[in-house]
C-alpha positions, 0 to 999 in steps of 0.5 A, a space after each residue: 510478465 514485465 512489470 513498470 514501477 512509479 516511486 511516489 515519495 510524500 509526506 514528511 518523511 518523504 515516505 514510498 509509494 510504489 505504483 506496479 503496472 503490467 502490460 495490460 495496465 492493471 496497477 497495485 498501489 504499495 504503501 500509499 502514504 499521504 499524496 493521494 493527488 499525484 497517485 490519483 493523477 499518475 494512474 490516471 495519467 496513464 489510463 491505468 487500471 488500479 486493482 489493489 492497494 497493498 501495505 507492507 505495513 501500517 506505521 501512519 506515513 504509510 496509511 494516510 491515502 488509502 481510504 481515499 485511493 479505495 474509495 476512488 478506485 473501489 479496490 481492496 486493501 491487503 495488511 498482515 492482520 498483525 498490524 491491524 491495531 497499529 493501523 486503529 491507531 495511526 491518528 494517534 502517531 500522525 499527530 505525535 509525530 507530524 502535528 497532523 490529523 486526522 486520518 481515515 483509517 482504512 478498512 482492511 479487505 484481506 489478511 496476507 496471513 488468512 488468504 492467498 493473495 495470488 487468488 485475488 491479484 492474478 495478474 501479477 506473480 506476487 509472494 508475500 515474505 512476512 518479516 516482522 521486526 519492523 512492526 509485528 506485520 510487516 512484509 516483503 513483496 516480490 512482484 515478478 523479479 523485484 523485492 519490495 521492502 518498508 520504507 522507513 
């Protein structure tokens, strides 16, 4: 299947998200920082179907859009359950780091490491590499033919 990949940079650290559409314009959301607007025109800018929000990791730059992205589009979030404590405490590094404040913290739907997630997000060839070194979850993403790593 041919896969198109939007690269949003926001935030301070000019952090990546990725927008992955198919040919049937169903669309996963990587690592939605803090530009909801642009991510929420983009997809809708190009009528596509937003099925799932996916973090490589849970590091603040990379959260802060997701609670208003599933509450738009009602999809799931996917983490590595190791990173669930980063993710609690993401307000306390946004203001640290950022000055910023405060985040909704997103409730994860689905653990990489408790679930298939090709049982979930069919339309898309989609395996998870876990790398941990990072954060204690992080991951890779190879969707198709393209490998997906944290953006830093």
């Amino acid at each position: 299947m041919t896969i198109s990949i939007k690269q949003i940079p926001n935030g301070k650290w000019k952090e990546n998200c990725y927008v992955v559409s198919n040919v049937n314009n169903d669309a996963l959301i990587i690592d939605p920082g803090s530009d909801e607007i642009s991510i929420i025109n983009f997809i809708k800018d190009n009528n596509l179907n937003a099925i799932a929000i996916i973090n490589t990791h849970a590091h603040y730059d990379h959260v802060g859009a997701i609670s208003k992205l599933k509450d738009e589009f009602l999809i799931p979030l996917f983490l590595h359950s190791r990173d669930e404590k980063l993710l609690k405490a993401a307000n306390l590094y946004a203001n640290l780091f950022d000055g910023i404040g405060p985040i909704k913290i997103p409730t994860v739907d689905y653990y990489f490491d408790q679930m298939d997630i090709q049982d979930h997000v069919a339309d898309f060839s989609i395996k998870v590499l876990f790398t941990p070194g990072h954060t204690w979850g992080s991951v890779c993403l190879q969707i198709e033919n393209c490998l997906f790593n944290l953006s830093f």
